[in-house]
C-alpha positions as CSV (number, residue, x, y, z in Angstrom):
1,X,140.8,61.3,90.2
2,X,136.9,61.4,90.4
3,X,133.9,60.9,88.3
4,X,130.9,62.7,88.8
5,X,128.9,59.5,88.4
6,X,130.6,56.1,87.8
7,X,133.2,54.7,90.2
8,X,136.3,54.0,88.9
9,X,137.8,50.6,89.4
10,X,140.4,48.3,88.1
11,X,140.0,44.2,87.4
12,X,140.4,42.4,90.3
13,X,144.3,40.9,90.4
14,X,144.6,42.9,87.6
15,X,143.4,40.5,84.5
16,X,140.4,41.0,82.7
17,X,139.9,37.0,82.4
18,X,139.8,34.5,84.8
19,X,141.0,32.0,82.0
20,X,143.6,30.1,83.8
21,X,143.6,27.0,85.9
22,X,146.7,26.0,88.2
23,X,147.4,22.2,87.9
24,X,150.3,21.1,90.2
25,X,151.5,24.6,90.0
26,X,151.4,25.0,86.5
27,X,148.9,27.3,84.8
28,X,146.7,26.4,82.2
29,X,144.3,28.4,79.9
30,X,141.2,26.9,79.8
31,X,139.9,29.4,77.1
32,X,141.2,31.3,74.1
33,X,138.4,33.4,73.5
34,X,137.7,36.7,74.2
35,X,133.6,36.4,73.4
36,X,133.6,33.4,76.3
37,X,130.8,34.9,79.1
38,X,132.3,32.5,81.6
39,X,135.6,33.3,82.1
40,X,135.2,37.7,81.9
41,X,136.8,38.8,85.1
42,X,134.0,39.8,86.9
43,X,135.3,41.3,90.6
44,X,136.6,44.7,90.5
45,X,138.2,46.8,92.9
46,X,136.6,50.6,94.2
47,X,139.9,53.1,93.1
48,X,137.6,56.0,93.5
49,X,133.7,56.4,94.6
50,X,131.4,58.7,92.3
51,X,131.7,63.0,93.2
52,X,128.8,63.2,96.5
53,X,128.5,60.0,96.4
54,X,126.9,59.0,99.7
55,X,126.6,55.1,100.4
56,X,128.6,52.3,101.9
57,X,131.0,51.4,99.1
58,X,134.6,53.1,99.5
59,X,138.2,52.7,97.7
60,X,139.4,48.8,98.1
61,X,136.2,47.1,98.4
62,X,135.3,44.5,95.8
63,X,132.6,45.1,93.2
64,X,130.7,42.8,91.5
65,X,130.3,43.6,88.1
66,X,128.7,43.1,84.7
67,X,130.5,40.5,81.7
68,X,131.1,43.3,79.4
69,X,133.5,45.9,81.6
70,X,136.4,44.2,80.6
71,X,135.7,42.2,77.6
72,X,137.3,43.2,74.6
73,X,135.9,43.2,71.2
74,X,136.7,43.1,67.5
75,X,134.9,46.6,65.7
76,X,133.8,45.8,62.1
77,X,138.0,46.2,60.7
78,X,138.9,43.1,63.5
79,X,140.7,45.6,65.1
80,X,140.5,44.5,69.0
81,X,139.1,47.2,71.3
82,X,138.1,47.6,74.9
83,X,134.3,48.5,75.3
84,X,132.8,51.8,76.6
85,X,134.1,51.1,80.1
86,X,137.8,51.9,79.7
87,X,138.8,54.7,80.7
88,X,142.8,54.4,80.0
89,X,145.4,51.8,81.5
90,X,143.8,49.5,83.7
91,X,140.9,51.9,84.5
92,X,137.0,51.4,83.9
93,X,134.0,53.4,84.3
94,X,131.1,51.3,86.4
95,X,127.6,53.2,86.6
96,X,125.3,51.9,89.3
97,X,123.6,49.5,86.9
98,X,126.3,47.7,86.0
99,X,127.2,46.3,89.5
100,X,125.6,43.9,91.8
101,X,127.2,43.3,95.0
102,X,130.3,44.8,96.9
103,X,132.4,43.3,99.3
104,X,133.6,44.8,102.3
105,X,136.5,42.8,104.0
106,X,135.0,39.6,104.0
107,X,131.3,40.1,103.5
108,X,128.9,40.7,100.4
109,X,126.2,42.9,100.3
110,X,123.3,42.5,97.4
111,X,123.3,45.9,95.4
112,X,120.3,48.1,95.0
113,X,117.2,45.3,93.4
114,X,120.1,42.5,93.3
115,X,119.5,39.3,95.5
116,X,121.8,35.9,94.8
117,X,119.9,32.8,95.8
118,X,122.1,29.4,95.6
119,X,120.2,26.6,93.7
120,X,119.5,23.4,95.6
121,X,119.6,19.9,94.6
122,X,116.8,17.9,93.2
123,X,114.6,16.3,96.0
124,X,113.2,13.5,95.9
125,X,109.8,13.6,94.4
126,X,107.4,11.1,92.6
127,X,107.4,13.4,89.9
128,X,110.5,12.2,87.8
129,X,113.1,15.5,87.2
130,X,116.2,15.3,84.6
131,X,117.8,18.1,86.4
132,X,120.6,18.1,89.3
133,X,119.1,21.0,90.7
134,X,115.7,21.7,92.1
135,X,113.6,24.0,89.1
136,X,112.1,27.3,90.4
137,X,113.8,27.0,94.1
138,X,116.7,28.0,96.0
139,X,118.5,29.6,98.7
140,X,118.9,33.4,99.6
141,X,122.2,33.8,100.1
142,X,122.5,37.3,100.1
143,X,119.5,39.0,100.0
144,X,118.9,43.2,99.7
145,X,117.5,45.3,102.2
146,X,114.0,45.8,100.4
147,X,113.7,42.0,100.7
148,X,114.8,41.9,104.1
149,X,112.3,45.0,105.0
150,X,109.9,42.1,103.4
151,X,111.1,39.4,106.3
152,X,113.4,37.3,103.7
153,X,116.4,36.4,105.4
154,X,119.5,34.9,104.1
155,X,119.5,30.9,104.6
156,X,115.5,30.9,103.6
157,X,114.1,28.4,101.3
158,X,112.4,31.1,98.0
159,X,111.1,30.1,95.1
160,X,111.9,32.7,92.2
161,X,110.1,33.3,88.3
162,X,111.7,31.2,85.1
163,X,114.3,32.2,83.6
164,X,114.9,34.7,85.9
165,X,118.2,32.9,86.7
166,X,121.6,34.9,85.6
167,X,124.5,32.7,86.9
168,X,127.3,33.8,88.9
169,X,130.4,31.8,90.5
170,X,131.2,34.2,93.8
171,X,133.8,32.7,96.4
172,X,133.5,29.5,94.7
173,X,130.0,29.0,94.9
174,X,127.0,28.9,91.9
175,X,124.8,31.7,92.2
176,X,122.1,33.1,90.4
177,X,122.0,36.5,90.5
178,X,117.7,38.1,89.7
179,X,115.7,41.1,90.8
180,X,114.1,40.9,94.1
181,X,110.9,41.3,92.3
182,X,111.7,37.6,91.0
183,X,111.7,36.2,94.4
184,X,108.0,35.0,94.2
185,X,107.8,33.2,98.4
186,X,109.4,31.7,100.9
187,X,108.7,28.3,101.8
């Protein structure tokens, strides 16, 4: 089975939420709700690429994808639905927007004008800051290939725009996912 221009993948492990926590080997939900942002399933797995399609994802790799393709939701009777991804059983629609990195065996790759940069922790400055991260800077962690065309490389020091951070828990690490047009230098 093919689309002509979504790939077609299925929640990573199969679950739509990542709302369990194992405590000495028991499972816990941390979170009843289906509207919680944080704990959507966001890793899905390539069953089929688009019809011509020509780049470097293929069937198994791991894409990174947007809250909503496997939420479900409550229409305006309460009746709970699946959004305008599903396709039928386990099966979702993903257009090229509503990705932003794929995984091939072990390694990400930043997707089309995605970057992920890992915030750092507050330095020391005379300037007092209530934060445990460092405002405006951070690491490139996986960068895209118009930025590295540009001479960013991943493990670089960038600063990036306000509010330009979109937050992202990958292999166990906080990232913030932005457009490479947010990635304002390197210092």
């Amino acid at each position: 089975m093919k689309s002509p221009f979504n790939f077609i993948v299925q929640p990573f492990e199969e679950k739509r939420y990542n709302n369990t926590k194992s405590i000495g080997g028991i499972d816990f939900v941390v979170s009843t709700s289906e509207e919680d942002v944080k704990h959507s399933n966001r890793e899905a797995v390539v069953i089929s690429t688009p019809i011509n399609y020509c780049g470097d994802i293929e069937p198994g790799d791991i894409l990174l994808v947007h809250h909503n393709v496997f939420k479900f939701y409550n229409d305006m009777y309460g009746r709970r639905k699946s959004g305008k991804s599903f396709l039928k059983d386990n099966l979702f629609l993903v257009d090229n927007d509503q990705f932003f990195m794929y995984k091939k065996i072990h390694n990400w790759y930043a997707h089309d004008r995605y970057c992920f940069v890992e915030p750092l922790p507050t330095e020391e400055s005379i300037i007092f800051k209530n934060t445990k991260e460092e405002p405006l800077v951070g690491k490139m962690v996986y960068p895209n290939r118009a930025l590295t065309r540009q001479g960013v490389k991943k493990g670089d020091k960038v600063s990036f725009k306000p509010d330009s951070e979109y937050e992202f828990e990958v292999d166990g690490r906080k990232l913030y996912r932005m457009y490479d047009h947010q990635i304002t230098m390197v210092l």
